[in-house]
Every structure is written in C-alpha cells, then in structure tokens.
N, C-alpha and C positions, 0 to 999 in steps of 0.2 A: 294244581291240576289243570291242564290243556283245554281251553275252551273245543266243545262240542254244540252242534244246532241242536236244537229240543227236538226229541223223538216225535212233538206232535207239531213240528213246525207248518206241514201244510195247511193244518187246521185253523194257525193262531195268526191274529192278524197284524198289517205294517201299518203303522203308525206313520204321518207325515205333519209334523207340527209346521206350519205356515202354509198360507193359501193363494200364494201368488203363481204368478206364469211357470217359474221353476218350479215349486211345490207341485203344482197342478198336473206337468206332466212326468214329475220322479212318480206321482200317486198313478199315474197313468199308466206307467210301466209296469209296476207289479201289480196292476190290476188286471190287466194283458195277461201276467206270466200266471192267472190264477189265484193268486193270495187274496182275504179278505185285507181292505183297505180302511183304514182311519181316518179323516183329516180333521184336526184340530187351526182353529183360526179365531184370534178374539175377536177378530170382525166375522160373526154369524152370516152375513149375506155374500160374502166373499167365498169362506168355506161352502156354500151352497154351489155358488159358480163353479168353483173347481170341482165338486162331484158333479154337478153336468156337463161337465167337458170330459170327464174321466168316463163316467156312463155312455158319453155320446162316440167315443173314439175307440174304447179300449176293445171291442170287439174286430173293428178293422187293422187295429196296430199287432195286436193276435192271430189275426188272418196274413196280414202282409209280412212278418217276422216269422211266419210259421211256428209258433209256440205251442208248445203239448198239451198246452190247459185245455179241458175240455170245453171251458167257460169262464170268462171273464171273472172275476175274486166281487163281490158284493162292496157296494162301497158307502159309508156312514161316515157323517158328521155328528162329531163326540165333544159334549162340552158335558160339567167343566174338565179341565187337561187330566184330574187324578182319573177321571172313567175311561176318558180317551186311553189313557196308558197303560190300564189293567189287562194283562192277557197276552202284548203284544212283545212279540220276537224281536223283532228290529222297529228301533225311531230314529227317523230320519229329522233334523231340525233343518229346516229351511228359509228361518226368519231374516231379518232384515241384516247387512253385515256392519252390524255395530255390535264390537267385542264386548263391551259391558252386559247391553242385554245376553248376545251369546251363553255371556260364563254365569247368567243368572240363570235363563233357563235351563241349560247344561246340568246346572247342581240339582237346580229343581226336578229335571227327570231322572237323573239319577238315583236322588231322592225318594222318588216313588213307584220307580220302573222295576216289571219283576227282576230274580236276581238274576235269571240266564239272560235277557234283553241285552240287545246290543247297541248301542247309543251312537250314532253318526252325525257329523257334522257335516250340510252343504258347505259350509265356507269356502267363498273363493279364492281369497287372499292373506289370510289367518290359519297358521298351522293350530291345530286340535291341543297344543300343548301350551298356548299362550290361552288356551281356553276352559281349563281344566280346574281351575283355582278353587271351586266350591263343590268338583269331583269325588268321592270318598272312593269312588269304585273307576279309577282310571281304564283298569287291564281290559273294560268291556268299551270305552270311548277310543272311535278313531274319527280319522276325515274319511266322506265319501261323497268325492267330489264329483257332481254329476253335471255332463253339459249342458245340451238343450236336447234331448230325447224327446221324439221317436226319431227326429234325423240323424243328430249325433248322440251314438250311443256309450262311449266311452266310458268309464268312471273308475277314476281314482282313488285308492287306499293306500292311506296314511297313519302310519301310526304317531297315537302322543307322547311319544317316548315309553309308553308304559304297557301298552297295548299289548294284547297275549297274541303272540304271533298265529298261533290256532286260529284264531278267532280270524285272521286276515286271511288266514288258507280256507278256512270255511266258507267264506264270503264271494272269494275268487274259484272255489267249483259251484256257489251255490244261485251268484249274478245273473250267469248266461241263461238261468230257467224265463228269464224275464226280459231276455233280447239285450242285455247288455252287457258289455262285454268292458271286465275288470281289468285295470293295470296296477303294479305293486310299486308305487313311488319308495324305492329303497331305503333313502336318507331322506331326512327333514328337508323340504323344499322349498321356502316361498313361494306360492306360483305353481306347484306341483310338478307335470313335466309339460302339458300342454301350454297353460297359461303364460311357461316363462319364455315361448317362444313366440307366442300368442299375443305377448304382450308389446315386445318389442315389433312385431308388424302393427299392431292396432294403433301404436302410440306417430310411426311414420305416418300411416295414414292419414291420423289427425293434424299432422304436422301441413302435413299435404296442401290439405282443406283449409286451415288456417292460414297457410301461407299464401292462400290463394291461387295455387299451381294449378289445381285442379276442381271439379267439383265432386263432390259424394258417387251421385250416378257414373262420373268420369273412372274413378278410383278401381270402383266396381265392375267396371265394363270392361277396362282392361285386363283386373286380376282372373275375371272370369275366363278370357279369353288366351291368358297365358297358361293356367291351370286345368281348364277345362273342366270347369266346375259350377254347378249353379250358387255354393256358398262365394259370397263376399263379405271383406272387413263393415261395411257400411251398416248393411242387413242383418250381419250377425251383433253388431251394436247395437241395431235398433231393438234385437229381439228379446238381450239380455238387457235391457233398459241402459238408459241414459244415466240415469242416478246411481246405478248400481256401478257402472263404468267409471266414471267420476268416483266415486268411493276407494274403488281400484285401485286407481290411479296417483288417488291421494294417498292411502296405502303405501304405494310402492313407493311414495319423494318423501314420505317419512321415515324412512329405512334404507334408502339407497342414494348414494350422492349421482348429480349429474342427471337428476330425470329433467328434463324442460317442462316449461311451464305452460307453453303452446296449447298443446292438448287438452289442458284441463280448464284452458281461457275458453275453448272454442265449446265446450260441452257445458259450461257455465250459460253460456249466451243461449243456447237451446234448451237446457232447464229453467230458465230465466221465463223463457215465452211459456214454457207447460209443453213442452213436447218431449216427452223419455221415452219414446218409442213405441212399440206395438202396444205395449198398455196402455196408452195415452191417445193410442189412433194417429199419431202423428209425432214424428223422430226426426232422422234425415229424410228419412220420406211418408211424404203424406197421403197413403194410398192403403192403410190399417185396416180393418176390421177388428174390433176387441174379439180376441182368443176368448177371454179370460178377463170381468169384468172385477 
C-alpha cells in the first residue's frame, strides 16, 4: 500500500533529533510553516539554544517567505528520545555525520517511531542506504538533504533504495508549506545534485588559499562580484562548520581516486587553533556572533 501523510498531520508534530546550527534552523523552518516542533539533543542546553533561536526567528522567516500558518508551530524540548518520538509525522536526524552512530540512531527510531512517521536523514555525504542496516522498516527512510535555511532553501530527496516512492511525492507537494522548496535526486548520488557540484568549487577554493594565490576574503570578493551575489565559497564554509567540511572531504578521498590533499591540510591547520566557523565565533573569518550556542 502507497504511502499517504496522516489525516491529522497538521496537528502532529516534527521531530528534529540533533541540536546544532543545521538542526536549529531545519526546526526553524517547519516552525514558520506552522507545525508543532520537537528537538531532541543529548546535550539538554544545546537543545535549549536551538528553541530560542527557532522561537526567536520563526515568526519573521513566516512573515518574509509569506507562509499561510497563521502562527508560528509551538516548539518543545523532549527527552528522553522514546517521548520525543511519540506522535510525530516526520523525523528528521541531524546528528553528527558519523555513519556508525547514524545507522544506530536510524534503527533506534525506527524502532520506536509510529508506524506512518517518516524517517529522514540530513546526511550530507552518506546516501540513506549505506545507512539503513539496523532499519526493519526501510520503505518509510530516505535522505532529506537540507541546506542552510532560511537563505538556502533547497532540499533534497533521496531514496534508500527501498523508499516508497509515495512517500517522496508526498513530501515534494507537502515541503513548499514551509518555504522550502523540494528536489527529487533521481538515482543514488554521492553528494546529491548540489553538493556534487558544490564540492568541486569548494575543494579549488581551498586549493586557492592553500596555495597561497590568494586569500579567503580575496576568493570571496571576487566570486561575489563575478556572480553577483552575496553567497561566497569562504562564508558558506564557515557556516556549515569547518569540522563538518573536513569530514566531507575526507568522505569523498575515501571513495573517489584523485581528490588532493591540499584542502584537507589547510582545514586541518584552522581546526587545529579551534576555529570551525560560525559556531565557534571564528573560521576564515573572525567577525561571528554565536547563532547557535
């Protein structure tokens, strides 16, 4: 039988299991689009944070996206994870991208998520199917790969090979209530479709900068000005963390021949001092304010 959303979906609320810069603001989004909100985080003053930034924003990201909620979705921090999970439609995992824990947690909500819940992987670099191993219930697990929302609102659906295609057409009329706007990554991707293109500029840039050609702010000034854009490679690294980049990275030279090494030297030496970017207050540039403490 064809996945369908629950009759009382408006009612039942989104689950975001992790409490970082990304969690923070996927939980941001559908709190905009009106849904009641969950965030589950085993660090309790973390998950605090990201409901005061989601409290604090979600009313003007609702106002500036023009979304039809009449009001922002209530937003609660739920321990331990089996209450967090009880009730809720879609869970979004957001945790750190180490495939181990992934396919732990993975099993474990699976485990105790009701049974229409639909199970989403942020993963950035990990298709959902290398992630599935302790799954009993694949057909409701995909990827939903989200950027940095409320500026880029993109997100990617993937399935894990097992995925009920229902459930991916569901999702792709059901996203845009929430200002975001879905893509259907066709085949299994690495990298999805953004990322793989994404990756190969982020990885020059680093080349850039390490080779000394240029500097960070240099990079940026110019991308900006050939583009005519205020996103640049530099600032969108700093925002998606340094650590998290590096992880990427290493990812990709573990699976693909021919990545350089460059890149991953030069991200090494600024994780090295403590600077992973906006969460840290200081990246390539050091001019932060903590989002997201």
């Amino acid at each position: 039988m064809s996945y369908t959303l629950p009759s009382d979906v408006d009612e039942r609320p989104v689950l975001v299991v992790g409490a970082g810069t990304l969690g923070a603001r996927i939980a941001l989004m559908f709190a905009a689009g009106g849904s009641p909100i969950r965030i589950f985080n085993r660090t309790g003053s973390r998950a605090e944070a990201a409901k005061n930034f989601v409290e604090e924003q979600a009313e003007s990201v609702r106002d500036s996206l023009g979304l039809r909620a009449e009001r922002p979705g209530e937003v609660d921090v739920v321990a331990p994870m089996e209450r967090a999970v009880s009730g809720a439609w879609l869970i979004v995992e957001s945790i750190a991208e180490d495939p181990d824990l992934k396919r732990r947690v993975l099993g474990d909500l699976d485990h105790i998520a009701d049974p229409d819940a639909i199970i989403a992987t942020n993963s950035s670099s990990y298709p959902s199917s290398d992630l599935i191993d302790n799954v009993e219930h694949p057909e409701r697990v995909l990827n939903a790969h989200f950027l940095m929302p409320p500026q880029v609102n993109p997100v990617e659906l993937m399935s894990c090979g097992s995925t009920d295609e229902a459930l991916i057409g569901a999702l792709m009329l059901r996203l845009p209530q929430y200002g975001l706007i879905p893509f259907h990554v066709r085949q299994e991707s690495i990298g999805f479709i953004f990322n793989r293109v994404w990756a190969a500029i982020k990885r020059e840039a680093l080349m850039v900068v390490q080779e000394r050609v240029a500097t960070p702010e240099e990079v940026d000034h110019i991308w900006q000005l050939v583009f005519s854009t205020p996103l640049a490679p530099f600032r969108m690294m700093d925002r998606v963390g340094l650590d998290v980049v590096l992880d990427i990275e290493e990812h990709y030279a573990g699976i693909r021949d021919g990545i350089p090494q460059g890149p991953r030297t030069l991200l090494r030496e600024y994780l090295d001092r403590g600077h992973l970017g906006v969460k840290s207050g200081q990246g390539f540039y050091g001019d932060y304010t903590q989002e997201v403490s």
